[in-house]
N, C-alpha and C positions, 0 to 999 in steps of 0.2 A: 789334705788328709787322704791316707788310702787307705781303704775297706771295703767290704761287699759292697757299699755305695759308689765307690769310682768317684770319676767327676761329676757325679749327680749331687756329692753331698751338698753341693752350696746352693745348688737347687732347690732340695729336699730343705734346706734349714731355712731358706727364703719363706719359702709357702711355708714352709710351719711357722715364723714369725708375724707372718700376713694374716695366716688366719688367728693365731692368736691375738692378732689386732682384731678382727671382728668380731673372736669371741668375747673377749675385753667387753668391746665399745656395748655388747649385747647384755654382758651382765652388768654395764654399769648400766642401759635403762630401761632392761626392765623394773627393778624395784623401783624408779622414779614414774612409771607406768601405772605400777601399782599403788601407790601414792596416789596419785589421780585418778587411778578406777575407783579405790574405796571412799575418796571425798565424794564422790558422783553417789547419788540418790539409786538408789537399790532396785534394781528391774527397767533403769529409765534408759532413754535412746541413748545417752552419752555413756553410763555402764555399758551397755551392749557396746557403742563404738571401741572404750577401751579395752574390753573382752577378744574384740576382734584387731584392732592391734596387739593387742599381748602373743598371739595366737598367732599372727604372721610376724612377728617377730622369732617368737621361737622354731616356730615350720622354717623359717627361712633363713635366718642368722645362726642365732642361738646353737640348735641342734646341730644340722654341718657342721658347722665350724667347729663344733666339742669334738665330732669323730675325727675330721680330719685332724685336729691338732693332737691326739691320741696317738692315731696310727702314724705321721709323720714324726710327732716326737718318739714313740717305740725304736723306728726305725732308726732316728737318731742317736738314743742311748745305745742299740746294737751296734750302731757305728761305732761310737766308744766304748765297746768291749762289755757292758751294764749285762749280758746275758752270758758272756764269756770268763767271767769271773776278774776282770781285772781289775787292779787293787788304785785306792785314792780317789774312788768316785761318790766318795760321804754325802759330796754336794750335792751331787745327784739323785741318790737316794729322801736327802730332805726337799728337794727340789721337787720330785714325782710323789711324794706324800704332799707338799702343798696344793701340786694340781687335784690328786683326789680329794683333796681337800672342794676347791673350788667346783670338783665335778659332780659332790654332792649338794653345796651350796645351788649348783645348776639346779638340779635336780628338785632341792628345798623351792627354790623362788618360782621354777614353772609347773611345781605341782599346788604352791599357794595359789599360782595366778589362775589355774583352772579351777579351782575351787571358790579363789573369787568371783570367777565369773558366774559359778551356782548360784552365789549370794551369802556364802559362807567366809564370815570374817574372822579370825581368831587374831589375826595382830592388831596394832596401831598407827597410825601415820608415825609416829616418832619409832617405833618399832623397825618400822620398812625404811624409816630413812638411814635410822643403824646400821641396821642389814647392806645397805646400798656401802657403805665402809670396807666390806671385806675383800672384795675386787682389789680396789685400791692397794690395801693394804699385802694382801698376799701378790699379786705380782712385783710389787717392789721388793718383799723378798726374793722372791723366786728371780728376780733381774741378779740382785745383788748375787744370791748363788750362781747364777750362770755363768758369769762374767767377773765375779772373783773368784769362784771357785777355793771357798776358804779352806777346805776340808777333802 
């Protein structure tokens, strides 16, 4: 494919499929994280220990890996014309509402997880195990869009 990318595009879509593996594998555990910090007794070592993995997860995983997959996919959809006005990219369009989709879900699960670690619970173990579904289930859209391309 040629566009402002050259021959970097296959490049640029590697690393953006990689780190969306990381971010993936990130939001699939934190919520099973949190599951385990809120069974744990309230102020005790093992809360604190899973407070402090939640926390180097998203410092380390989580968060990277959202920006990058952002600005490599932007970059991406420019490739295909997404800011140039060209016509047939539907998928696209439900495709990038899925990830902000996922990017607030981001956002929902490592702003409960700091708040769990306050000591502040407002969900349930069956609650967060729910929650832990939407990863799932939105990138297997978001697959099927990319690579069917139905629309």
């Amino acid at each position: 494919m040629v566009g402002w990318l050259g021959n970097a595009y296959l490049w640029v879509k590697a690393a953006h499929l990689i780190f969306v593996i990381f971010w993936m594998a990130g939001l699939f555990m934190l919520p099973r994280f949190l599951v385990y910090h809120q069974e744990a007794v309230a102020g005790s070592a093992e809360a604190a220990i899973w407070a402090e993995r939640e926390q180097k997860l998203r410092s380390i995983i989580l968060t990277p890996s959202l920006l990058i997959v952002w600005v490599l996919g932007l970059a991406l959809a420019a490739q295909l014309g997404l800011f140039s006005g060209v016509s047939g990219l539907g998928w696209l369009h439900i495709k990038l509402l899925l990830v902000l989709g996922l990017t607030a879900y981001h956002g929902y699960i490592s702003g409960y997880s700091k708040k769990l670690a306050k000591g502040v619970q407002s969900l349930t173990g069956r609650q967060l195990r729910l929650l832990n579904e939407v990863p799932g289930v939105s990138a297997a859209l978001i697959v099927v869009l990319a690579i069917v391309q139905p629309f």
